[in-house]
BALUMTOR-860367 format. One record per residue: y negated, x, z of N, C-alpha, C in turn. Coordinates in steps of 0.05 Angstrom, whole numbers, m for minus. Atoms other than C-alpha are relative to their C-alpha. Example, Ala and Ser with C-alpha at 12.3 -4.5 7.8 and 13.67 -1.06 7.14 Angstrom:
> 24_18_0_90_246_156_m24_18_0
> 24_m16_m1_21_273_143_m22_m15_14
END
This chain:
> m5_6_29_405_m188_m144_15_m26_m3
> m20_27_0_457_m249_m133_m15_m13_24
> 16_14_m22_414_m293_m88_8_m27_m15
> m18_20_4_465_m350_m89_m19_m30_m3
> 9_16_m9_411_m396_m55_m31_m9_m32
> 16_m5_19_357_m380_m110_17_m11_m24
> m21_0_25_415_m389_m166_m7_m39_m12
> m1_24_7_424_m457_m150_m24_m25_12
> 28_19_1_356_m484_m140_m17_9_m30
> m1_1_23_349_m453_m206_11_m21_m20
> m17_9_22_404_m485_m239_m7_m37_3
> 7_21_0_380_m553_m210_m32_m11_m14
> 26_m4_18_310_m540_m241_1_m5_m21
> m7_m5_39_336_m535_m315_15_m19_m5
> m12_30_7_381_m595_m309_m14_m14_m2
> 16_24_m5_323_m637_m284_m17_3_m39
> 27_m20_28_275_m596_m350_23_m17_m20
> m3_8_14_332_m604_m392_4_m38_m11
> m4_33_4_343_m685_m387_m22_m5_m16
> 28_10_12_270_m692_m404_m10_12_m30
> 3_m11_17_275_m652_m465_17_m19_m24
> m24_18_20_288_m705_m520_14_7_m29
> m15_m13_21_300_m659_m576_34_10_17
> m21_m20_m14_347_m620_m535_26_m28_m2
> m24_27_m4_388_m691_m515_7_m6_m33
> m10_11_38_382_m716_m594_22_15_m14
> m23_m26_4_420_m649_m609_27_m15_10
> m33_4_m18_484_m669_m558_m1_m17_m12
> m6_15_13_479_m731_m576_10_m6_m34
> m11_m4_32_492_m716_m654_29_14_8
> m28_m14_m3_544_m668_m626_26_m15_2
> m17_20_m8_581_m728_m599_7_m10_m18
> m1_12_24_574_m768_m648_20_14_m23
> m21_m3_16_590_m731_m700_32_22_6
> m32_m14_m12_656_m692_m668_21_m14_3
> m20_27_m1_682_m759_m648_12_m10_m25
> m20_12_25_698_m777_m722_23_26_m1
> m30_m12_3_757_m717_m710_16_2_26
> m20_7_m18_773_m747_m647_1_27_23
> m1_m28_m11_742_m678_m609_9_m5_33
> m16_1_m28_768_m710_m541_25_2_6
> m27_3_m10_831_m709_m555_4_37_m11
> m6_m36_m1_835_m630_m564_8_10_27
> m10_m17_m20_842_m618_m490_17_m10_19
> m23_m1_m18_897_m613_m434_m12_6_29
> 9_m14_m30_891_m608_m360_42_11_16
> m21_m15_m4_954_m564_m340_25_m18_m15
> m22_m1_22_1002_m584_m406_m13_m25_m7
> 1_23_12_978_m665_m410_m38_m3_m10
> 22_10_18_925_m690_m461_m23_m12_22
> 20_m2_m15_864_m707_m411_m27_m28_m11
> 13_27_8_820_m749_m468_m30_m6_10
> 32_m2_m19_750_m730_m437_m12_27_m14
> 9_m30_6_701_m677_m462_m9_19_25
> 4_m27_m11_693_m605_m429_m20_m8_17
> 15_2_m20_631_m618_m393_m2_m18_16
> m4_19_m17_658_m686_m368_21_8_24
> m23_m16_m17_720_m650_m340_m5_11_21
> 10_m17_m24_683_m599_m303_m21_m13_19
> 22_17_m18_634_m648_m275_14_m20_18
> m21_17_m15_688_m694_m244_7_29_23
> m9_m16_m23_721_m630_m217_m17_9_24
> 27_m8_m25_652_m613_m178_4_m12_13
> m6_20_m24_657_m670_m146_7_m8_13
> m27_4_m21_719_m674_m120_2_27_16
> 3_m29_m13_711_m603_m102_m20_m3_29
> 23_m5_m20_644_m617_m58_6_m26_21
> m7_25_m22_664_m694_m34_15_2_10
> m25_2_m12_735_m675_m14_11_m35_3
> m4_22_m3_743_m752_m22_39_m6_7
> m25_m1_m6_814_m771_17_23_m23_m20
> m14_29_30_828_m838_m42_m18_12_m25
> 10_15_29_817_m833_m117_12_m16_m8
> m12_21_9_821_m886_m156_m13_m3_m27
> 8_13_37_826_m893_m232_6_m18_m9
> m14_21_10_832_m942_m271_2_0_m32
> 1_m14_34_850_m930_m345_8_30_0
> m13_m33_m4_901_m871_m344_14_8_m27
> m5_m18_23_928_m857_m423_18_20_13
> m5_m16_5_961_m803_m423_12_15_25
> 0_m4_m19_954_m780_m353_m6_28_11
> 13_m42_0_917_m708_m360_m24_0_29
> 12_m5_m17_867_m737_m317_7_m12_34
> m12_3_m20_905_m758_m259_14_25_13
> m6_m37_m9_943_m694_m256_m20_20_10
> 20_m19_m11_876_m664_m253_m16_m15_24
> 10_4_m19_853_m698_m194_17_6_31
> m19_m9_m24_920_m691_m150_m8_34_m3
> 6_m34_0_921_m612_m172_m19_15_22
> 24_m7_m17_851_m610_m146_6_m14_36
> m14_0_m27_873_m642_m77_23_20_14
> m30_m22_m17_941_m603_m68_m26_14_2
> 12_m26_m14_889_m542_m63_m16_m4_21
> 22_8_m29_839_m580_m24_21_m4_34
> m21_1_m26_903_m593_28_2_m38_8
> m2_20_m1_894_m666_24_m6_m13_m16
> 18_17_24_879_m733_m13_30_m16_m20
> m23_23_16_922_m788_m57_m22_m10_m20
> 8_15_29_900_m811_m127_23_m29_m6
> m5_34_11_913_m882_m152_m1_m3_m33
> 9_0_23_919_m888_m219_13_m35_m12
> m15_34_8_927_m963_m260_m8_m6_m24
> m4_5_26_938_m981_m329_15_m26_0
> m5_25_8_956_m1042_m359_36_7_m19
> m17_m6_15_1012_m1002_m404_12_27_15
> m11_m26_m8_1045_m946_m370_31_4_m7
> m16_5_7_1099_m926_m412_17_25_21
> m15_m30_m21_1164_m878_m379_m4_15_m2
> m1_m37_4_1158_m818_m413_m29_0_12
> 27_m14_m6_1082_m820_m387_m2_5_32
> m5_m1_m42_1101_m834_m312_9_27_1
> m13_m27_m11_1154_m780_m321_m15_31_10
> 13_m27_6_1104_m730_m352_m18_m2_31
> 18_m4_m24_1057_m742_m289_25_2_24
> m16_4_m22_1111_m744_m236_10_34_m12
> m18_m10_19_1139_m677_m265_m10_28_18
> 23_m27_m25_1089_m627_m215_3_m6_24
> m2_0_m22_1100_m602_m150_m19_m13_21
> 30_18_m8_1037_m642_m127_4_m33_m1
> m3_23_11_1068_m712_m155_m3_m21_26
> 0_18_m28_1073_m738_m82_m31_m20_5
> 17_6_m7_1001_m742_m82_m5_m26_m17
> 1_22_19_1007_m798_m145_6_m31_6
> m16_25_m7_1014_m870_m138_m12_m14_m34
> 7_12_29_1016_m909_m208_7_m26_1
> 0_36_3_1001_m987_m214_3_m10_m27
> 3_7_27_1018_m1015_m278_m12_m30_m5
> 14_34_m2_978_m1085_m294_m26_5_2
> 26_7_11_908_m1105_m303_m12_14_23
> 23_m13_m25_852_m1066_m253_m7_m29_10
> 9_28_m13_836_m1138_m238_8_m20_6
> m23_29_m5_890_m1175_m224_m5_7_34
> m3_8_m29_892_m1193_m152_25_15_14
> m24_m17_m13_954_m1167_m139_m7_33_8
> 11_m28_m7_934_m1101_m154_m27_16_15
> 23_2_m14_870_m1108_m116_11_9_34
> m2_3_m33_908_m1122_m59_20_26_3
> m23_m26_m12_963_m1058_m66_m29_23_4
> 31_m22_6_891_m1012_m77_m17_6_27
> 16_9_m33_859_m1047_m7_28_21_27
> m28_m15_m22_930_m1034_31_m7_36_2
> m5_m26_18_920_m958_3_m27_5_27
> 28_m8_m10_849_m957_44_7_3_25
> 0_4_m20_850_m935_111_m21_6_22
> 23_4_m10_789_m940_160_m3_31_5
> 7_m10_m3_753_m881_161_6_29_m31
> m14_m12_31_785_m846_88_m26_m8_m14
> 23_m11_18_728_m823_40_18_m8_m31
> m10_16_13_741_m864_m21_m24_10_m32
> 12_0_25_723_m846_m101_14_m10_m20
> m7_20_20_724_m889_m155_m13_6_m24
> 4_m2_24_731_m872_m237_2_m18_m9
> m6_14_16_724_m925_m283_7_7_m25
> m10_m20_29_759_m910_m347_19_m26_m23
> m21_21_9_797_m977_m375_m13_m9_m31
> 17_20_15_775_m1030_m418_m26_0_1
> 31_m3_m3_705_m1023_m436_m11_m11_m7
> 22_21_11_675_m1085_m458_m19_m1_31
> 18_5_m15_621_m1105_m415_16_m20_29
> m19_19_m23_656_m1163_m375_18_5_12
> m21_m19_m16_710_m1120_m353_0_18_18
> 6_m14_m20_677_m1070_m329_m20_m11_24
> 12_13_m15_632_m1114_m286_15_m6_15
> m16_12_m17_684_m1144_m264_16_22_21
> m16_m23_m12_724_m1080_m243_m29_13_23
> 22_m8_m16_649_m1054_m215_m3_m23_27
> 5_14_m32_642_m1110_m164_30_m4_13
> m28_m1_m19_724_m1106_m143_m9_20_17
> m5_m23_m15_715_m1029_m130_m28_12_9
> 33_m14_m11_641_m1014_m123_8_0_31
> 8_4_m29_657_m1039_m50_15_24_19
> m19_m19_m17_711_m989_m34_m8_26_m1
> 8_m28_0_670_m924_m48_m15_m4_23
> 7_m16_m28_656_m891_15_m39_11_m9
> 30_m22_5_569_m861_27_16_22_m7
> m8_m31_m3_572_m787_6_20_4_m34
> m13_m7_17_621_m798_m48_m9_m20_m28
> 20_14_17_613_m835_m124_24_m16_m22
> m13_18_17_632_m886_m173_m6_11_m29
> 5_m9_38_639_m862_m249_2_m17_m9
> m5_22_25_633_m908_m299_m3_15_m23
> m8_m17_22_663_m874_m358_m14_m9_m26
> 7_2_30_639_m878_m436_m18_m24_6
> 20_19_8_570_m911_m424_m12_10_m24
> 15_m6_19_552_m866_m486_9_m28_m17
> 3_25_19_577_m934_m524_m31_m8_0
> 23_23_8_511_m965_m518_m26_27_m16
> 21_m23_20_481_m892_m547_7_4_m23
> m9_m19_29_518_m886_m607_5_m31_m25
> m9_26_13_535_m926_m669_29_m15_m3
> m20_5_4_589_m970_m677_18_10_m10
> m21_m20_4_655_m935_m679_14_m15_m18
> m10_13_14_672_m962_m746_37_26_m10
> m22_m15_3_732_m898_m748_21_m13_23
> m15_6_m28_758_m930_m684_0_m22_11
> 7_28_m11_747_m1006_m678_15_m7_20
> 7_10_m25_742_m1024_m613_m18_m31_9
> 18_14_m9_723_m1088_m576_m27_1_15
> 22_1_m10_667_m1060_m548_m32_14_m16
> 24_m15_13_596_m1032_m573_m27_1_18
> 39_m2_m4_517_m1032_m572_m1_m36_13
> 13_16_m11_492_m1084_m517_37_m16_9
> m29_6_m22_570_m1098_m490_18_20_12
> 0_m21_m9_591_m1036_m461_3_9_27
> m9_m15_m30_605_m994_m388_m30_2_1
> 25_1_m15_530_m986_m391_m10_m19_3
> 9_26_0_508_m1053_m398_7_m16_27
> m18_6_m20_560_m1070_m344_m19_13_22
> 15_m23_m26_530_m1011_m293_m28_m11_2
> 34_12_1_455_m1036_m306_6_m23_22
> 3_35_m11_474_m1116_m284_6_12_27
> m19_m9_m16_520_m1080_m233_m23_14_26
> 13_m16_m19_461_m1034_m198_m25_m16_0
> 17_22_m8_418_m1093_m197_10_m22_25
> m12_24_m23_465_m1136_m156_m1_23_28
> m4_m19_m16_472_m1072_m105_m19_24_5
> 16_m27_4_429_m1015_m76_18_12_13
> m18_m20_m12_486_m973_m51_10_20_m15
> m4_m27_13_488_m927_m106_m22_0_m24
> 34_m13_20_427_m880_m140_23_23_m21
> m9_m14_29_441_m851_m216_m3_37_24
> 6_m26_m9_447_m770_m187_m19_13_m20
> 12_m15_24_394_m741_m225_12_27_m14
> m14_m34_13_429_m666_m226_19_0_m23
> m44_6_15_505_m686_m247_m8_m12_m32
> 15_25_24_464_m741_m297_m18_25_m20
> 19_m13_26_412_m683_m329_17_18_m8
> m10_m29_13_461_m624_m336_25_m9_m19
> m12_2_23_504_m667_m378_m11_m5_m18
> 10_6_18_485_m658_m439_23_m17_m29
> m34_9_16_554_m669_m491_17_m10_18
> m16_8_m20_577_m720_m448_12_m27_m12
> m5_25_8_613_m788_m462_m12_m31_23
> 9_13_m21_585_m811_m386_m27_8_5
> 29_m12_m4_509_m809_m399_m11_m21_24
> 9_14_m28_481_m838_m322_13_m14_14
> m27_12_m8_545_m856_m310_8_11_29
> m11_2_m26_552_m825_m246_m18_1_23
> 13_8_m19_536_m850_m187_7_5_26
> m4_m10_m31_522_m832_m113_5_m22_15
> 11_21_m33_539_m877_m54_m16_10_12
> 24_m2_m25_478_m876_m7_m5_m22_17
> m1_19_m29_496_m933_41_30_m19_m2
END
């Protein structure tokens, strides 16, 4: 009756089905859309801090860190710091692993709030640009030969930024493990006139990822992770190393 192996060659079947189903996508996509005008990302917490990601992004990060066991993360664009917490958490249990996190603004009370868990050891927090050199070079120091290496993008999301941040860190993800590039739904949705932003339609984290997986074949869109989000803010946004 529980035929585990059956389950999940099922459940990879209906991801692939549902991607290709464009009503079905049109749906999420409205969902997004319209939820975002009450700001429905900022409703959740990952153990007390604000997080800033929707539900099915959350749990799709956690898979992955769950199955890659990757020994570096590295974010860049930390807010709040819900999802940093939730990546050490998920190491303390795994028994190993160090998160990176780097912001341009990292105010005290937000360090405090992340430093504040018996897990905090596993934290290291860079304050300054993902692309300053300096911080390039504390990120490299951090790498050590043979350490399984994963990389979120999450910062500044114009197009030129994230390109730029994609060819710093594209190089430091490890085969086996993957590079996120966060909120490529910008280039799916309409201009966020509730939320003006420098970025939009045709300058964007996806626009960025496209130029980005042209210069490089070392990482393929996952079809699974990619179809079973449907209410997602990272639509083909994540990516496998495969060399």
């Amino acid at each position: 009756m529980f035929d585990r192996k059956q389950f999940e060659i099922d459940k990879r079947s209906n991801a692939v089905a549902q991607n290709k189903d464009e009503g079905l996508r049109k749906l999420a996509l409205d969902f997004v859309v319209q939820s975002d005008r009450y700001h429905y990302a900022y409703q959740w917490t990952w153990l007390g801090l604000p997080i800033v990601q929707l539900p099915a992004d959350i749990l799709a990060t956690q898979e992955l860190i769950w199955d890659a066991k990757p020994d570096l993360i590295i974010e860049t664009g930390i807010a709040w710091g819900g999802s940093i917490v939730m990546y050490a958490s998920l190491l303390e249990l795994l028994g190993n692993g160090e998160v990176i996190g780097i912001d341009r603004v990292l105010p005290q009370h937000n360090r405090e709030a992340m430093e504040q868990y018996s897990f905090s050891q596993r934290i290291t927090l860079l304050e300054g640009s993902s692309t300053d050199p300096a911080i390039i070079d504390v990120v490299k120091a951090k790498i050590k030969p043979g350490m399984k290496v994963m990389v979120l993008l999450d910062s500044n999301h114009t197009h030129d930024h994230v390109l730029d941040e994609l060819r710093l860190y594209g190089p430091m993800v490890t085969p086996g493990q993957w590079l996120v590039v966060s909120d490529t739904i910008v280039e799916d949705i309409p201009p966020q006139t509730h939320r003006p932003r420098p970025w939009g339609p045709g300058n964007n984290p996806k626009t960025a990822m496209y130029e980005y997986l042209r210069e490089t074949d070392r990482f393929e869109e996952d079809e699974y992770i990619n179809g079973k989000l449907l209410m997602t803010f990272t639509p083909n946004g994540f990516l496998r190393c495969v060399k």
